[in-house]
C-alpha positions, 0 to 999 in steps of 0.5 A, spaced: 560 141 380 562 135 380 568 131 383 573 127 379 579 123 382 585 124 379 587 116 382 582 111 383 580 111 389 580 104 392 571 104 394 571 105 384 575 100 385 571 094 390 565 096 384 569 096 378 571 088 381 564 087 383 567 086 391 560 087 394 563 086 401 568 092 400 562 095 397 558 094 403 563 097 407 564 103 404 557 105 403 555 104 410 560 107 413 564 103 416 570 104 412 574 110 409 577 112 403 581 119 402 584 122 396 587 129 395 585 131 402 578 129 401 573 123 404 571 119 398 564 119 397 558 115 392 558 119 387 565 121 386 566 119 380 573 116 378 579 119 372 576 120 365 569 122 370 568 115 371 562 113 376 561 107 380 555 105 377 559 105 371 564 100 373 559 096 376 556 096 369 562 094 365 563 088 370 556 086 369 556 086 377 548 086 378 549 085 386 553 091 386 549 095 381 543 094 386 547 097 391 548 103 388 543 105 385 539 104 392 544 110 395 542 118 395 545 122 389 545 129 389 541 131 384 544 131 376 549 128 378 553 125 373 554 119 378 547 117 377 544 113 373 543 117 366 550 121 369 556 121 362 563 120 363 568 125 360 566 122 354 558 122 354 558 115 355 552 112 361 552 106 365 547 103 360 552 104 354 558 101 359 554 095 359 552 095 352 559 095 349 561 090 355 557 085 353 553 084 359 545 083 358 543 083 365 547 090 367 543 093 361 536 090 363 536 091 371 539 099 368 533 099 364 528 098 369 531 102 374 530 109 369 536 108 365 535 113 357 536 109 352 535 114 347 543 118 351 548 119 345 556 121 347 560 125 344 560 121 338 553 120 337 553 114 339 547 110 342 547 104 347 545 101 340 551 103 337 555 100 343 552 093 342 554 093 334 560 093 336 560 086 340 564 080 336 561 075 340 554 073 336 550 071 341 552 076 347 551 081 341 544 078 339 542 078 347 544 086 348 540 089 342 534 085 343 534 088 350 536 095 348 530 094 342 525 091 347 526 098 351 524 102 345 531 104 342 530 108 335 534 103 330 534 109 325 539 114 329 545 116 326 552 117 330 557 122 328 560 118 322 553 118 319 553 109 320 546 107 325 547 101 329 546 097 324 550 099 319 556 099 325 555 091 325 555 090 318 560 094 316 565 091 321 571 097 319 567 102 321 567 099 328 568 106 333 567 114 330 573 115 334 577 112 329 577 117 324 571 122 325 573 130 326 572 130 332 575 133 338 581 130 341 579 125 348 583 127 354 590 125 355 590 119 360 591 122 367 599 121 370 602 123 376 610 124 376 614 121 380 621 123 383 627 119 385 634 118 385 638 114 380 645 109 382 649 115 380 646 120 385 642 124 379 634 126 380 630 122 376 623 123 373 618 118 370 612 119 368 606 114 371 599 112 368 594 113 374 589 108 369 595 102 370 595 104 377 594 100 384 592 106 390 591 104 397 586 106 401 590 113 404 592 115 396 599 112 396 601 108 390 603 101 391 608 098 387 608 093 384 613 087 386 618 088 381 618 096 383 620 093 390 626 090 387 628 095 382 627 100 389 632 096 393 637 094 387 636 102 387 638 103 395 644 097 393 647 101 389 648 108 393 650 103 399 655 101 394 657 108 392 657 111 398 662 105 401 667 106 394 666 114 396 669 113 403 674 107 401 676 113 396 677 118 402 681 113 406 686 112 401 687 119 399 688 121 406 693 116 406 697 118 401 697 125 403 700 121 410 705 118 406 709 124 402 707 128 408 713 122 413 717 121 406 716 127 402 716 122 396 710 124 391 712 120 386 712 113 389 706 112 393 702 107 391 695 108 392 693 100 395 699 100 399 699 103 406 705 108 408 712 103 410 709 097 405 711 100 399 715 095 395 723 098 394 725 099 386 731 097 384 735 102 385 733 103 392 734 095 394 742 097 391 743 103 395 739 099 402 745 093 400 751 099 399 749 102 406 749 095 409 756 095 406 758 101 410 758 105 403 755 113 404 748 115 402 751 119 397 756 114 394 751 109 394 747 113 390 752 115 385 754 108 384 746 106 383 
């Protein structure tokens, strides 16, 4: 059975960028990549059942394609050189439809079935219909038809190769033939706390991401600054909730000495709180040698 990642391991990743030194590494076993618990081998193949082969073909990476075909699959594999990605598409159609004609001929010549089909019934040929570039186009389908590939084959939508080229509106099958629905595109979810003290999920495109060699994601620059403006805004939140704390056990310290509920201020310690204006009359009586009482019946 085979074994797909749910992330892109950093070894599918070297191939995808033509990175011949890092793919070195990996296949001679001087370097390790593990996800889920797992090492990484040459013949997982990364999400949406992508093999190595496959990215190397899309980049039109001869030098890595070469490397990789001259390691040891199991057999029927799906990451060897006729193997489908969940869509059915093989290293060869990668190629074809990126416009690589070199991939596409160092593939024939390695083995590569020209006549393979996906689930939209569409050829390597089909793929090389769709190329917008003429001259890129010309050089991809002259390749294929040097190999011997059937002109005359019809996809699901009933269109053959050279219909698809002429009839540019038609460009893929997928666009409005009844056929299954793809996948959804693989996410992981991720969990965090907000400012506010809230758990909070986003949901997260394991395609767009960047993954290390351990499986962690890394995260972009901006990720970075939003994730310390985040741990800024709790620091803050926790220094509001204890200044808050402070004030009220002073306040409590106050009507406790003064038994005065209404007159306390919160920004203003026990003792320095302004006198109102009867207050101020009835401390000058006091001076004057009149009575607590009479100076508060004169206020």
């Amino acid at each position: 059975m085979a074994v797909i990642h749910k992330k892109v391991s950093a070894f599918h990743t070297a191939c995808g960028a033509g990175d011949m030194d890092t793919v070195n590494l990996y296949l001679s076993g001087s370097k390790s990549d593990f996800l889920g618990g797992k090492r990484v081998m040459p013949f997982h193949l990364a999400p949406g059942g992508l093999s190595a082969l496959s990215l190397a073909a899309t980049g039109g990476h001869t030098v890595v394609l070469e490397a990789l075909l001259n390691v040891k699959v199991p057999a029927n594999s799906r990451a060897d050189i006729n193997g489908a990605s969940n869509s059915g598409d093989t290293a060869l159609m990668a190629a074809a439809a990126a416009g690589m004609p070199d991939a596409v001929a160092l593939l024939l010549t390695r083995g590569a079935e020209v006549g393979s089909v996906n689930e939209l019934g569409d050829t390597a040929l089909h793929c090389a219909a769709r190329i917008t570039d003429v001259a890129t186009r010309s050089a991809v389908m002259a390749t294929l038809a040097a190999a011997g590939v059937d002109g005359n084959v019809a996809n699901k939508k009933g269109l053959t190769a050279a219909q698809v080229m002429a009839n540019p509106g038609a460009m893929a099958a997928e666009e409005d033939a009844p056929l299954e629905e793809s996948p959804a595109p693989a996410t992981v979810e991720q969990y965090y706390t907000d400012a506010t003290g809230r758990k909070m999920k986003k949901v997260l495109s394991l395609e767009d991401a960047t993954w290390d060699v351990m499986g962690k994601r890394v995260l972009s620059g901006k990720e970075q600054f939003e994730g310390k403006q985040t741990s800024r805004d709790r620091t803050v939140k926790r220094q509001v909730a204890k200044q808050k704390k402070l004030t009220e056990a002073e306040e409590a310290e106050y009507i406790l000495q003064t038994g005065d509920t209404a007159g306390y201020q919160g920004f203003v310690k026990v003792g320095e709180r302004e006198e109102s204006e009867e207050e101020k009359m009835g401390a000058r009586l006091r001076e004057m040698g009149y009575h607590q009482d009479t100076a508060a019946a004169a206020a």
